[in-house]
BADREN-309930 format. One record per residue (C-alpha): residue number from 1; x, y, z. Coordinates in pm, 1 decimal. Layout:
BEGIN
R     i          u          v          w
R   NUM          X          Y          Z
...
//
This chain:
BEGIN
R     i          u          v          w
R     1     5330.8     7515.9     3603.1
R     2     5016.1     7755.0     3550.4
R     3     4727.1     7793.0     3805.9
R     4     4421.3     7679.8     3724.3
R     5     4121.0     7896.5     3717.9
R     6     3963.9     7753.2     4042.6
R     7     4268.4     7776.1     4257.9
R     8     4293.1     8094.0     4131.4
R     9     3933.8     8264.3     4214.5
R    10     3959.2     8053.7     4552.8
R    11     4282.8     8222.4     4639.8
R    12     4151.0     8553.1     4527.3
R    13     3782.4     8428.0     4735.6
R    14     4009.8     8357.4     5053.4
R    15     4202.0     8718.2     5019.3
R    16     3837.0     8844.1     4969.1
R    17     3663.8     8671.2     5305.3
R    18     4031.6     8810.2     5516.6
R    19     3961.7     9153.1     5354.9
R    20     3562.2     9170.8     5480.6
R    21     3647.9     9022.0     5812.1
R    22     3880.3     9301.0     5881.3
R    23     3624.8     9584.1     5769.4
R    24     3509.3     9844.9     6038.5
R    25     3118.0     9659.4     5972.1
R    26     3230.1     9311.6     6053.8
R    27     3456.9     9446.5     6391.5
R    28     3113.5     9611.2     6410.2
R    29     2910.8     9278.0     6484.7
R    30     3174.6     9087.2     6655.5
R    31     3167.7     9391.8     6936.6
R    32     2805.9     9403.9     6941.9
R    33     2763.1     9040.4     6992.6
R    34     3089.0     9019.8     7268.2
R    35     2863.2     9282.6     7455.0
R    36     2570.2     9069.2     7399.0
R    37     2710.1     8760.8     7529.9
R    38     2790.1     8951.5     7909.5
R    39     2472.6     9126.7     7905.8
R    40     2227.1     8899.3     8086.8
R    41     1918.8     9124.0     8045.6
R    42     1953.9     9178.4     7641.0
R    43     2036.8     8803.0     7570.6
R    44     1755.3     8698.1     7810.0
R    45     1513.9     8958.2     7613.0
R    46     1638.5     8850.8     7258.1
R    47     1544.2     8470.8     7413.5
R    48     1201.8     8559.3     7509.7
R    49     1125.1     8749.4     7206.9
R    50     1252.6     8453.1     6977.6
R    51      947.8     8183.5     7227.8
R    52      702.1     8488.1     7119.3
R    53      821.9     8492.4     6783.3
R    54      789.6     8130.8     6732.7
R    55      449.3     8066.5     6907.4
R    56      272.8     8366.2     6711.3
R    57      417.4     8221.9     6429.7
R    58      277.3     7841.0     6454.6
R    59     -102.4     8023.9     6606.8
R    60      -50.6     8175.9     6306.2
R    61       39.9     7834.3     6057.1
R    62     -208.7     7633.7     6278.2
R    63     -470.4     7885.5     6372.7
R    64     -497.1     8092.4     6111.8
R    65     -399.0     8417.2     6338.3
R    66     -239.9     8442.2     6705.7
R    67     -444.7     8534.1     6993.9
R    68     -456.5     8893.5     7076.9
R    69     -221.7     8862.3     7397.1
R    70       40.1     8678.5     7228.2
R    71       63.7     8952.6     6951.2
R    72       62.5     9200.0     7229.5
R    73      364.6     9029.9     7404.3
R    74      503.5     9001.9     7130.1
R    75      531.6     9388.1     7032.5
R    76      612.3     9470.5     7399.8
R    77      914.1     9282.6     7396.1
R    78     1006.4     9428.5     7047.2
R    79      978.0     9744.5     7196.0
R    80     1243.9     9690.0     7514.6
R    81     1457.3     9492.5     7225.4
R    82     1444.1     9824.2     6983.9
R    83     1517.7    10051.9     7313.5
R    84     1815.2     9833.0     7447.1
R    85     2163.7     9985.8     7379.7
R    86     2313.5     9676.1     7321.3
R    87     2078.4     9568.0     7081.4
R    88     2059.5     9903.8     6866.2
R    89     2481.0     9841.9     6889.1
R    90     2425.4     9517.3     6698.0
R    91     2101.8     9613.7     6489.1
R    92     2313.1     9925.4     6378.4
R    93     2632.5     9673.9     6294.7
R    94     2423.8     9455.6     6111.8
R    95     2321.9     9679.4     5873.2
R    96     2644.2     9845.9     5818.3
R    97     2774.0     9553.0     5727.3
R    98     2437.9     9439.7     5482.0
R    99     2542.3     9809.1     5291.8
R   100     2893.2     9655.3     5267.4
R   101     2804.9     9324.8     5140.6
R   102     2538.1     9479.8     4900.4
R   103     2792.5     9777.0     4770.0
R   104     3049.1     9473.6     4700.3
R   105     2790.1     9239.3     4554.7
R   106     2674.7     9589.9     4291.6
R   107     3084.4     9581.5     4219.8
R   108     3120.0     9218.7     4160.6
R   109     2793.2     9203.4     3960.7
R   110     2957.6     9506.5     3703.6
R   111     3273.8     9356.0     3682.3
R   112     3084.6     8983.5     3591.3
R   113     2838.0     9163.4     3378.7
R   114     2577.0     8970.7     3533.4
R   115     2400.5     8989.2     3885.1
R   116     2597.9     8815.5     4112.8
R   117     2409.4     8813.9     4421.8
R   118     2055.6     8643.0     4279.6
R   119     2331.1     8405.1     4049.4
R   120     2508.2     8273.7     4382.0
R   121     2247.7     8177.5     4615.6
R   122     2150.4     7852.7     4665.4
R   123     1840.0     7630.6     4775.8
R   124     1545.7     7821.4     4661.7
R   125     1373.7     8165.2     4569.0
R   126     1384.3     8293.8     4930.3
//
């Protein structure tokens, strides 16, 4: 009895997700984020940065621009974030693995003849 085409590329997609997780980028992130999760200071500065984030962001929906001292907060915490070690660990992962996933998405795209990464996302233009 012959395979069908759909068990077939979702065999061949489940070899494919097994291979990525076990790439030096993706061991990468889950390192970066273990640290993460037992360092109290960088998860409590990624926390406040995400309440800035947000509020500057509805000032700037509801407003029409966020008060100067938000925006100020705002880029001071950005700063500790970008000078953390913990962080720059999991920044740096993050884009290792983006160059992984965008080198494989450039190979799948020639071998489809088509461009695979605009072709499989889903929900919108963004």
């Amino acid at each position: 009895m012959q395979e069908s085409t759909r068990t077939k590329v979702m065999k061949a997609a489940k070899a494919f997700g097994k291979a990525l997780a076990g790439c030096e980028a993706y061991a990468a992130i889950a390192s970066a984020e273990e640290s993460l999760k037992h360092d109290r200071e960088a998860r409590d500065l990624l926390r406040d940065y995400q309440i800035h984030q947000r509020a500057v962001q509805m000032a700037q929906m509801w407003q029409g621009s966020p008060r100067a001292e938000d925006r100020d907060a705002l880029t001071r915490l950005e700063t500790k974030i970008n000078a953390h070690q913990i962080m720059q660990m999991l920044f740096e992962a993050q884009k290792k693995l983006q160059t992984t996933v965008d080198t494989l998405n450039t190979e799948i795209s020639s071998l489809l003849g088509i461009d695979f990464a605009s072709n499989s996302r889903v929900g919108g233009c963004c």
